[in-house]
Residue frames relative to the residue before (quaternion, step in Angstrom):
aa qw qx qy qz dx dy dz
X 1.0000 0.0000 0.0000 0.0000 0.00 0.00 0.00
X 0.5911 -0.5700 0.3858 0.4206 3.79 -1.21 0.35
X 0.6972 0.5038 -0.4123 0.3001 3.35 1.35 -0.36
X 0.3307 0.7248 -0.2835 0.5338 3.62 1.81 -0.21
X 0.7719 0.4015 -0.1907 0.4546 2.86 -0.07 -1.82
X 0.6505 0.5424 -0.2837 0.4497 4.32 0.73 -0.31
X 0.6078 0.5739 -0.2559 0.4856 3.26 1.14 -0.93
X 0.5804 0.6801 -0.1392 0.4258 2.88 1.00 -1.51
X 0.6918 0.5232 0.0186 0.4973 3.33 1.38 -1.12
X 0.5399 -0.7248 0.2369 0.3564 3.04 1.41 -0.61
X 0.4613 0.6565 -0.3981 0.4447 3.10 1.94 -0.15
X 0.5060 -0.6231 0.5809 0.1350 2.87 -1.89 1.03
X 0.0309 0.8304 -0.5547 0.0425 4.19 0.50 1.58
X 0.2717 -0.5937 0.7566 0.0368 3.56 -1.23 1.20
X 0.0494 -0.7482 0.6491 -0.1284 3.60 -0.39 1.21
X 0.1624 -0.6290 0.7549 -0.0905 3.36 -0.90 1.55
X 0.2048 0.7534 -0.5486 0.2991 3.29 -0.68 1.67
X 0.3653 -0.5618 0.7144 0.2014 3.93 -1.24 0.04
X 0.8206 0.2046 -0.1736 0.5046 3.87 0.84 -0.06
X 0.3411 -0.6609 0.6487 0.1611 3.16 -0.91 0.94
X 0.2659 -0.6808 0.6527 0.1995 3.13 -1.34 1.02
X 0.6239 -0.5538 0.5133 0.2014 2.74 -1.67 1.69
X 0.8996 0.0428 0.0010 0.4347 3.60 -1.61 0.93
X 0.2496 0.8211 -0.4797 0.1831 3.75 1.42 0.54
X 0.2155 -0.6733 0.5874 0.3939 3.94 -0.47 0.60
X 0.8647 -0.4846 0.1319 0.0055 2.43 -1.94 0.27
X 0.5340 0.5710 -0.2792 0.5575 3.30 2.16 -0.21
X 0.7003 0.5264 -0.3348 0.3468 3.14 1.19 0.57
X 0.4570 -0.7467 0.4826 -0.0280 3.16 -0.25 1.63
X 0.0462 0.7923 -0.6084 0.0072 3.57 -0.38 1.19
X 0.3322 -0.6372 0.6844 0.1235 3.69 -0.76 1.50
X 0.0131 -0.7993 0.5318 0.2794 3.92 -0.22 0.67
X 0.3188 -0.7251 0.6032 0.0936 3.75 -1.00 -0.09
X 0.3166 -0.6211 0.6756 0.2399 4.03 -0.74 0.48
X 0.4991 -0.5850 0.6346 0.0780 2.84 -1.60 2.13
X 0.0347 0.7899 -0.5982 0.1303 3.95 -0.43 1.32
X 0.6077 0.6966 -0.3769 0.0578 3.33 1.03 0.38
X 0.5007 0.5212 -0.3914 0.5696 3.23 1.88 -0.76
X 0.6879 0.3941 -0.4112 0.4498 4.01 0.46 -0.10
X 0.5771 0.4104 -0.5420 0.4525 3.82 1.00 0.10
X 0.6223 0.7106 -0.2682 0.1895 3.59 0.99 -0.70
X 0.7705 0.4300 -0.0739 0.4648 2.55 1.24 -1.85
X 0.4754 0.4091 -0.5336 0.5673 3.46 1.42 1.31
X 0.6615 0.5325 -0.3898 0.3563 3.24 0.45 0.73
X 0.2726 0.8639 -0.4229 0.0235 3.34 -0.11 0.47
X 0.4407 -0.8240 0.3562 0.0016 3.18 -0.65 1.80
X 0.5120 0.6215 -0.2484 0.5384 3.07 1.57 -1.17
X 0.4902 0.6015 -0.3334 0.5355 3.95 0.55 -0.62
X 0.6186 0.5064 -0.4158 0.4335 3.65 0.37 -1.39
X 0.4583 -0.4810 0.6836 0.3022 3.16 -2.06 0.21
X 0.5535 -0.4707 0.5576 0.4015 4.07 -0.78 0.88
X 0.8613 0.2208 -0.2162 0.4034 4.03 -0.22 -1.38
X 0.5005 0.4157 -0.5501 0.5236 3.64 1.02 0.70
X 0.1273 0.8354 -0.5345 0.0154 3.75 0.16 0.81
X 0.5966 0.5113 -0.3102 0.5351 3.52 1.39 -0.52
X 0.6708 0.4195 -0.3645 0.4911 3.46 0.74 -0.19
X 0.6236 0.2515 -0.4813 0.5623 3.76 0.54 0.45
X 0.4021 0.6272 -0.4350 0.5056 3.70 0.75 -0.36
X 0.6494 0.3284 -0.2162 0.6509 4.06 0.55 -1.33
X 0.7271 0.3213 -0.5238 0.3062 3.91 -0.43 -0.98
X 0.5407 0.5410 -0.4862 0.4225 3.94 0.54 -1.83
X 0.8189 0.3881 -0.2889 0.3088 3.69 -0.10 -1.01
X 0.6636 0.4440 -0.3972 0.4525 3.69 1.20 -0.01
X 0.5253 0.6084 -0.3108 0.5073 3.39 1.61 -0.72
X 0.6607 0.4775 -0.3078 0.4907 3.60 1.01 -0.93
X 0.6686 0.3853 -0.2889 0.5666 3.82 0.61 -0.71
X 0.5482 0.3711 -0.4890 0.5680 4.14 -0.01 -0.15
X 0.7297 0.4657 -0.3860 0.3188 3.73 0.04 -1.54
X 0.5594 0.6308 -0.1799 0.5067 3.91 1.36 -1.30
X 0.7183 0.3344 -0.3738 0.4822 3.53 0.62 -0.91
X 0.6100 0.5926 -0.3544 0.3887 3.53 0.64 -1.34
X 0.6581 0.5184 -0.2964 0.4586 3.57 0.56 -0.62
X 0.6899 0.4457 -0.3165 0.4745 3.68 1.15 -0.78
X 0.6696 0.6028 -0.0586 0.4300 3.51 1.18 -0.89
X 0.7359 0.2456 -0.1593 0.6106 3.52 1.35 -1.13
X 0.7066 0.5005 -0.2723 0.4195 3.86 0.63 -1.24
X 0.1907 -0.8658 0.4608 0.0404 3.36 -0.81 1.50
X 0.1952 0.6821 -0.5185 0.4772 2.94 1.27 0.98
X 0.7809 0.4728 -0.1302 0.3869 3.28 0.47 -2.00
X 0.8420 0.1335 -0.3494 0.3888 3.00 0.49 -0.80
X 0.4635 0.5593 -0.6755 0.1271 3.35 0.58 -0.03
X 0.3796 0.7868 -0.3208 0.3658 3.47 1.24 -0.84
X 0.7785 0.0653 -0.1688 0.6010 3.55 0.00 -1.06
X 0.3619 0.6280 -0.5318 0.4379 3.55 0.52 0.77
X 0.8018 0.3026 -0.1172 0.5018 4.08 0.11 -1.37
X 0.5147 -0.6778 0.4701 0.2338 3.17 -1.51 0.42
X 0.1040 0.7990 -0.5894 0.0579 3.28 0.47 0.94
X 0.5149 -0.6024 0.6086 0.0409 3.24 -1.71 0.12
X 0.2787 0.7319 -0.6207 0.0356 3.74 -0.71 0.81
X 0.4189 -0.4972 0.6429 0.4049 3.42 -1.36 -0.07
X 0.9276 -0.0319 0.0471 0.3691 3.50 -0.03 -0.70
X 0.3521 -0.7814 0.5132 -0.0467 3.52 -0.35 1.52
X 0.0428 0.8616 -0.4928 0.1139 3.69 -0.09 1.55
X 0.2095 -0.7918 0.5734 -0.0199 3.69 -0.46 1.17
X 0.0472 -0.5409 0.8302 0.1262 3.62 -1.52 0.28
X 0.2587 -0.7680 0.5556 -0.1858 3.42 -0.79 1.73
X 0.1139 0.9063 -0.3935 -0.1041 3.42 0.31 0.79
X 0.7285 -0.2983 0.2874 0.5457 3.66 -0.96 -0.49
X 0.8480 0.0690 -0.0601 0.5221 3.86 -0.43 1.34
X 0.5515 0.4997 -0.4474 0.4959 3.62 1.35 0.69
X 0.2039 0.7941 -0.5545 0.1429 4.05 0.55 0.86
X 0.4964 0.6131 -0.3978 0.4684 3.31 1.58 -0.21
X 0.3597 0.7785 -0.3357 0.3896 3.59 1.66 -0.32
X 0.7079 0.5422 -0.2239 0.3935 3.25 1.23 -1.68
X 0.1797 0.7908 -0.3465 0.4714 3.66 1.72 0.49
X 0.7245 0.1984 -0.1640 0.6394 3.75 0.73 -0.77
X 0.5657 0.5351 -0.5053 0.3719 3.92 0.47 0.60
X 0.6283 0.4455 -0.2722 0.5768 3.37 1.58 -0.91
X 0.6467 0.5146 -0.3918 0.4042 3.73 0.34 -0.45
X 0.7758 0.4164 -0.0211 0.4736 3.25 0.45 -1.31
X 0.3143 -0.7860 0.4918 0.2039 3.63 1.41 -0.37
């Protein structure tokens, strides 16, 4: 992975994650987090939708995604202690998915 593949390198990675990388050396820092996704999910239920109400699951996935996004800033103490302290990176990496712009949360902190 690219986060491996840095360490490896010599960078010092603070990895905010639900998985621990297997056999990770040592400059990697895992920030752990609770795996909530099959339990954000499984309040969701698309199938249910009508097929020609497609914008309206299009609108729910995305409100379910933003509540699910905030709760995580707000309740996980991982996170916030995180955007709490005054750390310092050179270089701030994200996997952004579909309906996670609230994401853009670690561009202003971190700069």
């Amino acid at each position: 992975t690219i986060i491996k593949e840095l360490a490896n390198r010599g960078h010092q990675i603070d990895y905010l994650t639900p998985y621990r990388i297997k056999d990770a050396p040592s400059n990697i820092k895992h920030l752990m987090v609770k795996d909530t996704f099959e339990e954000m999910l499984g309040s969701f239920h698309g199938e249910d939708q009508d097929p020609l109400l497609g914008l309206q699951v299009h609108l729910d996935f995305r409100r379910l995604m933003t509540k699910y996004m905030e709760f995580m800033f707000t309740e996980d103490p991982q996170i916030k202690e995180l955007l709490a302290s005054n750390e310092t990176y050179d270089v701030v990496l994200g996997e952004f998915n579909l309906h996670q712009e609230i994401n853009t949360v670690w561009i202003h902190k971190f700069n």
